[in-house]
C-alpha positions in Angstrom: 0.0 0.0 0.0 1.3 3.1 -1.0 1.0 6.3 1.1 0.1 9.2 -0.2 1.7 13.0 1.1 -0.8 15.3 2.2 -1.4 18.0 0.2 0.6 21.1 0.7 -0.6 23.8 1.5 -1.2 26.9 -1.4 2.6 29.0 -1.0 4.4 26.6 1.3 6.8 26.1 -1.5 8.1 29.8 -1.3 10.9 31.3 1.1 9.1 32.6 4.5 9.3 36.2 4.3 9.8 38.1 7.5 10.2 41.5 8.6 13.4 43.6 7.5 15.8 45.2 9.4 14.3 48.5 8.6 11.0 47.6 9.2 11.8 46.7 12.8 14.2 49.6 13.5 11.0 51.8 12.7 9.0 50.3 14.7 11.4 50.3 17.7 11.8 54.1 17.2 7.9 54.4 17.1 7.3 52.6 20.1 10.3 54.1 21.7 8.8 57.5 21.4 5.8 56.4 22.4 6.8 54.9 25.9 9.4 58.3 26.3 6.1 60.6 25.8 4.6 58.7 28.4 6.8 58.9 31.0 8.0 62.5 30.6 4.0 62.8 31.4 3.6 61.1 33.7 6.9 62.4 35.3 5.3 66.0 35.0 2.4 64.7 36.5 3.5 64.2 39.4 5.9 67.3 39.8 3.0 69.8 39.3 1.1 67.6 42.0 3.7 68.2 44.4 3.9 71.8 43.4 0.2 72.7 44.4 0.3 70.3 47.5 3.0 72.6 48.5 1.3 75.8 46.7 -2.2 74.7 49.1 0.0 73.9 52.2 1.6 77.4 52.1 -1.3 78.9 51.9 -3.2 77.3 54.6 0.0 78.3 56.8 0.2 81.8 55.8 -3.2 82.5 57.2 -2.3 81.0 59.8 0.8 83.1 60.4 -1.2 86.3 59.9 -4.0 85.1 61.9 -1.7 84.1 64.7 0.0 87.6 64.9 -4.1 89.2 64.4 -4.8 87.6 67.7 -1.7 88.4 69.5 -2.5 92.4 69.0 -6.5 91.6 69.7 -5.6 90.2 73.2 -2.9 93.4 73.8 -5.2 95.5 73.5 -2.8 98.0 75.9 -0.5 98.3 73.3 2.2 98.0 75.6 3.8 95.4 73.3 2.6 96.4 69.8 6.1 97.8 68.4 7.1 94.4 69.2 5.0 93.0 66.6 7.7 93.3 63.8 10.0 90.8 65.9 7.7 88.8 66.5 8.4 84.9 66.4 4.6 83.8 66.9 4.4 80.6 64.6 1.3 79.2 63.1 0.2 75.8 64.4 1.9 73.2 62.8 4.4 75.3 60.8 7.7 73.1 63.0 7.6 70.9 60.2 11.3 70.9 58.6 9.5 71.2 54.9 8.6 75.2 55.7 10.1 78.3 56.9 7.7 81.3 57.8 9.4 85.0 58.2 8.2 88.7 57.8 9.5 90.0 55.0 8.8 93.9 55.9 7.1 95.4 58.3 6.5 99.2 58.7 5.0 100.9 61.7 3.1 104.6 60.5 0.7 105.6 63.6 -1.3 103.1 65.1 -0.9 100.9 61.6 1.6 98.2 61.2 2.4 97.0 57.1 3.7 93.8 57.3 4.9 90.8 54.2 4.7 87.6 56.0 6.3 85.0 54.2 6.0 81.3 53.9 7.9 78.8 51.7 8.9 75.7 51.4 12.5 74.6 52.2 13.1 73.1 48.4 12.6 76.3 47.0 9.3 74.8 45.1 6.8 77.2 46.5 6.7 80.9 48.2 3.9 82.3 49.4 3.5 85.9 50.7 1.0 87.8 52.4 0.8 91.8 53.0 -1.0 92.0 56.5 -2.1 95.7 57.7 -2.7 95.3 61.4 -4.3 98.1 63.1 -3.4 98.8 67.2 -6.2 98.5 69.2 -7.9 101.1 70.5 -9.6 101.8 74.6 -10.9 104.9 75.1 -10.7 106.0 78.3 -13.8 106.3 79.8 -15.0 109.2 82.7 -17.9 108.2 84.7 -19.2 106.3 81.6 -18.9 108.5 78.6 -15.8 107.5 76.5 -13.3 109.9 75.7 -11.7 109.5 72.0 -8.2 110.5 72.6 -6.0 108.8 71.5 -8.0 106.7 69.2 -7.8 108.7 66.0 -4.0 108.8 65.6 
């Protein structure tokens, strides 16, 4: 009995073509590109979501900071320590992480008004964040058998 081959199949005879060198260099390069693209994204992604952490952070503390030094010339309302106000060292809460410094940039006393730039930034240099504060002294009139007397006051 004789055996018979099994049919070939239509273009088995010819030679197997495969890609060319070119063909695959291109698409290296394409996909290359690609994947680069993606990661420089996804690489700025995630700086400018550190940025506005720090941007939101700074900003929470400056307030802070000028609402600190607002309730420190509030509860003196004698005065007797409001030129000390431009030295101060009051901190906002939670500003002795290592990642911030707070400061006051200027501060300029005319009359009973104090002009102050607080300051806060971060310690990479990534944010700054400043805040002109005008903080007005406190005023007590002096009062004579009830009636208040308003010197002083308008200075």
């Amino acid at each position: 009995m004789l055996l018979r081959q099994p049919a070939r199949p239509v273009g088995w005879g010819r030679s197997e073509r495969g890609e060319s060198l070119i063909e695959l260099i291109i698409a290296i390069t394409i996909m290359s590109i690609a994947v680069v693209t993606i990661v420089g994204a996804i690489a700025t992604s995630i700086m400018m979501s550190d940025i506005h952490r720090k941007q939101a952070t700074a900003g929470s503390y400056i307030r802070s900071y000028a609402s600190a030094i607002q309730n420190a010339v509030a509860i003196d309302i004698s005065g007797a320590t409001y030129g000390d106000i431009c030295s101060s060292t009051l901190m906002p809460n939670g500003l002795s992480s290592s990642a911030y410094t707070a400061s006051i940039k200027s501060c300029t006393v005319a009359g009973n008004l104090t002009t102050m730039v607080l300051q806060v930034a971060s310690k990479d240099a990534r944010d700054t964040e400043q805040l002109q504060l005008v903080v007005r002294r406190p005023c007590v009139a002096p009062t004579v058998d009830g009636q208040s007397l308003d010197s002083g006051c308008n200075s």
